[in-house]
C-alpha positions, 0 to 999 in steps of 0.5 A: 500500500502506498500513501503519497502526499503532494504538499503546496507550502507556503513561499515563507518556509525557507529551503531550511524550514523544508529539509527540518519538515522531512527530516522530522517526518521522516523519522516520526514515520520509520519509527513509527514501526508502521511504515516500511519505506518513506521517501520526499522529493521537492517539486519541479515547477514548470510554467503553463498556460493552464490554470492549475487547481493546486500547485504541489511544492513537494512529495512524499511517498510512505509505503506500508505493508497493508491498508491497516497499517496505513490506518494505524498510522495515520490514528498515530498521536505524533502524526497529528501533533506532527501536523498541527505543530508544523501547520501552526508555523507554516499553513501548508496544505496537502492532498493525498492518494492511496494506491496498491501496489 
């Protein structure tokens, strides 16, 4: 099972600011013992003639070994004081897909 967030942070969170978000999540996530894999990669911005609905900063795909565990993760207490901690200092917003693998 795969969980892939795109995330639009603000223009205010420096480079710094973002490398300290994934550092952090990423080690909330693997130790978690729920997760199997989690892996970030900022986005690439392109110009276009379309009007885009969201226009993503960054990625984070987190695999796990079975939708449970995907649910137990995401009920996990430091995931959601991870998310108000962060949105607090910088009011990013996500979206997210489930997928098979």
């Amino acid at each position: 099972m795969t969980h892939t967030i795109l995330f639009a942070f603000p223009d205010e969170m420096s480079e710094a600011d973002r490398a300290e978000f994934f550092r952090e999540g990423t080690a909330m996530a693997l130790d978690s013992g729920l997760v199997e894999s989690y892996e970030h990669r900022p986005g690439i911005p392109l110009s276009t003639e379309v009007a885009p609905v969201f226009v993503p900063s960054a990625m984070a795909r987190i695999r796990y070994a079975d939708v449970e565990s995907l649910r137990e993760y995401l009920r996990h207490p430091p995931v959601a004081e991870f998310v108000r901690r962060w949105r607090r200092r910088f009011p990013y917003q996500a979206v997210s897909v489930n997928t098979e693998d």
